[in-house]
C-alpha positions in Angstrom: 19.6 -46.5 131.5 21.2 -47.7 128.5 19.5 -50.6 126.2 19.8 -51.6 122.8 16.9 -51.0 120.4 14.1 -53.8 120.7 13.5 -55.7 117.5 9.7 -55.3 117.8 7.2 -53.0 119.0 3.9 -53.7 116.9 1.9 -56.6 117.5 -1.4 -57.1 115.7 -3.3 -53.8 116.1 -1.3 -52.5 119.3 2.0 -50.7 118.5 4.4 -48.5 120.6 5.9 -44.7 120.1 8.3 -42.8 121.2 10.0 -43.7 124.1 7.9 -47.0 125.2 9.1 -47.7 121.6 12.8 -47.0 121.0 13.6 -45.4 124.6 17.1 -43.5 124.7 19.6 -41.6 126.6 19.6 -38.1 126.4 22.7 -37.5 124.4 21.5 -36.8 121.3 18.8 -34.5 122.5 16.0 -36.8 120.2 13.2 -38.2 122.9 10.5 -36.0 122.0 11.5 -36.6 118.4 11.0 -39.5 118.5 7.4 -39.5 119.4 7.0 -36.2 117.2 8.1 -38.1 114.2 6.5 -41.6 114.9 3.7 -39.6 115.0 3.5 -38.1 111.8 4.5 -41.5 110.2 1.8 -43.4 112.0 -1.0 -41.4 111.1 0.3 -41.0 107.5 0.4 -44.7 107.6 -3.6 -44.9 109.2 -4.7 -42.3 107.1 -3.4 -44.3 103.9 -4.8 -47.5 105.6 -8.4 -48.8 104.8 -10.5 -49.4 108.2 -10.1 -53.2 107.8 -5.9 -52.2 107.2 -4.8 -51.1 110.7 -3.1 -54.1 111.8 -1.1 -53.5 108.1 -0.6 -49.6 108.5 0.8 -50.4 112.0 3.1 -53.2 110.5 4.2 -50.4 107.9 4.5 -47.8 110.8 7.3 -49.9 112.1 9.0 -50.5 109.5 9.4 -47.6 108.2 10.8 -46.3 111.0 13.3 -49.3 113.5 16.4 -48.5 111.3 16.2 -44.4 111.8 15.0 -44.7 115.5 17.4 -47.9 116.3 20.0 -45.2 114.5 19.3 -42.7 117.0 19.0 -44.8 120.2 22.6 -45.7 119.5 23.5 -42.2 118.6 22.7 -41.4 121.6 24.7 -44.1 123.5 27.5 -43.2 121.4 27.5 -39.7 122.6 27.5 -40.5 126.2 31.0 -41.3 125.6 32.1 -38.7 123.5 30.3 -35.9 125.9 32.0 -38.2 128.8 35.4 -38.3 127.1 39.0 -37.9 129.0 40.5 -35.8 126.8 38.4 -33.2 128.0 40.2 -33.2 131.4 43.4 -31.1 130.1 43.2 -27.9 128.1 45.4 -29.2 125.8 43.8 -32.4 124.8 40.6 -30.8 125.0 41.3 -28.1 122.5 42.1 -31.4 120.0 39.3 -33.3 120.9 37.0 -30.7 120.2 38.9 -29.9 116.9 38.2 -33.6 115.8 34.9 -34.4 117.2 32.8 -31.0 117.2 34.0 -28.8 114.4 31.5 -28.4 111.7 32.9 -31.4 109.1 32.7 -34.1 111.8 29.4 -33.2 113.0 27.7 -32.3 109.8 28.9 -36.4 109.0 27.4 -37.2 112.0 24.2 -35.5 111.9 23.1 -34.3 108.7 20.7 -37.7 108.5 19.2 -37.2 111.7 18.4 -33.5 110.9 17.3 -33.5 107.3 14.4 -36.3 108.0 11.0 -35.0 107.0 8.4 -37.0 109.0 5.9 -35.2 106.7 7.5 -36.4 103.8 9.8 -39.6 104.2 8.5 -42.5 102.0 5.9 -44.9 104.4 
C-alpha cells in the first residue's frame, strides 16, 4: 500500500519508528532500515537527553530524521515504477532502459545519500 509520509509521529513522550513511523513499499529495500537507523538516532537523542528532557529528545528524534525517511518512503514509491516500467517488455527498449536508469552514474545519483548515512554519526 502506497501512502505519503505522515507529517507527525511524536507526540508528547510517545513517538513512532520504523514502519508504524514512515511505513513504505518494498522498492527500495529500506524497512528494516528504517527502524535500524531510528533507532540509533533515538537513543543517541535519549542518551543526550536529561530524565526530565524525553518529551524534547523525542521532539529532536523526529526531526532529525522526517526529511531522510520521508526521502526514502518516496524513493521507494518512485521505484515501483521504474522496477514496473514498459520498456522492459522488448529486448530492445529494455537494453536502453537499463543503460539509462541502472548503470552505475544514474544510480550512484540516486543512492549515494541513502547509503552513506551514518546513524552513529549523523548530527541529532
Amino acid at each position: 500500500m502506497q501512502r505519503e509520509p505522515i507529517a507527525r509521529w511524536t507526540q508528547g513522550r510517545i513517538s513512532l519508528l520504523g514502519d508504524a513511523a514512515h511505513a513504505t513499499l518494498p522498492f527500495l529495500a529500506q524497512g528494516a532500515v528504517h527502524s535500524i537507523e531510528d533507532g540509533m538516532v533515538l537513543s543517541r537523542c535519549l542518551e543526550a537527553a536529561s530524565a526530565s528532557g524525553v518529551p524534547a529528545a523525542l521532539a529532536r528524534y523526529e526531526a532529525v530524521r522526517i526529511e531522510r525517511t520521508s526521502r526514502m518512503v518516496r524513493g521507494a514509491t518512485a521505484n515501483t515504477d521504474r522496477f514496473h516500467s514498459r520498456e522492459l517488455a522488448t529486448e530492445a527498449s529494455a537494453e536502453l532502459y537499463l543503460q539509462r536508469e541502472w548503470s552505475a552514474e544514474p544510480i550512484f545519483e540516486r543512492y549515494d545519500w541513502l547509503y552513506s548515512y551514518d546513524a552513529n554519526t549523523a548530527p541529532i
